[in-house]
C-alpha positions in Angstrom: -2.5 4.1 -14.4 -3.8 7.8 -13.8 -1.3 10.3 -13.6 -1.5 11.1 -10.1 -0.7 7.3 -9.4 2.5 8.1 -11.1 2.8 11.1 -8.9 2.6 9.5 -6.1 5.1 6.9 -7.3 7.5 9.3 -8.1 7.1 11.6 -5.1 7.6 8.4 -2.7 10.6 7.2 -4.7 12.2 10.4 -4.3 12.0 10.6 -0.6 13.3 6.9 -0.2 16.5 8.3 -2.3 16.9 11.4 -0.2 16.9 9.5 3.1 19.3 7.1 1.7 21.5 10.1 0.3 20.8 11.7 3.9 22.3 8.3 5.1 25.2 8.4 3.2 26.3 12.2 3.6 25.9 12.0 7.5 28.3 8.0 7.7 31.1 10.2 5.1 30.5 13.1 7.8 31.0 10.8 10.9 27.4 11.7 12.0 25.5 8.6 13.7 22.5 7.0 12.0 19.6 8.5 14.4 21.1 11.7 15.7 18.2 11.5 18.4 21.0 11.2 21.5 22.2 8.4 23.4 19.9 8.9 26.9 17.7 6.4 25.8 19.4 4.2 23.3 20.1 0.3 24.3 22.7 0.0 21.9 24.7 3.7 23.9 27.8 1.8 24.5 28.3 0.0 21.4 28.4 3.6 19.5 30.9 5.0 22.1 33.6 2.3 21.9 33.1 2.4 17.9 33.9 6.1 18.2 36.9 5.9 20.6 38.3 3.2 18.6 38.3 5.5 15.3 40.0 8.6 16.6 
């Protein structure tokens, strides 16, 4: 292996850790997983009645 194959090994296994860290701080923050708004999610409801049933 050349030392930019490692590079790029190392770069890629970083960002799969920081998503999963971003994962993990936004669920202990009570953030949903896709923050891109319900308008056009199928699964809307499902995440509504979760959150009413926690507070």
């Amino acid at each position: 292996m050349t030392w930019w194959e490692i590079f790029i090994i190392v770069v890629a296994a970083a960002y799969v850790l920081f998503v999963i860290g971003l994962s993990v701080y936004r669920k202990k923050h009570g953030k949903s997983s896709c923050d891109c708004g319900c308008e056009s999610c199928p699964h809307c409801a499902a995440c509504k009645d979760a959150q009413k049933h926690e507070k």
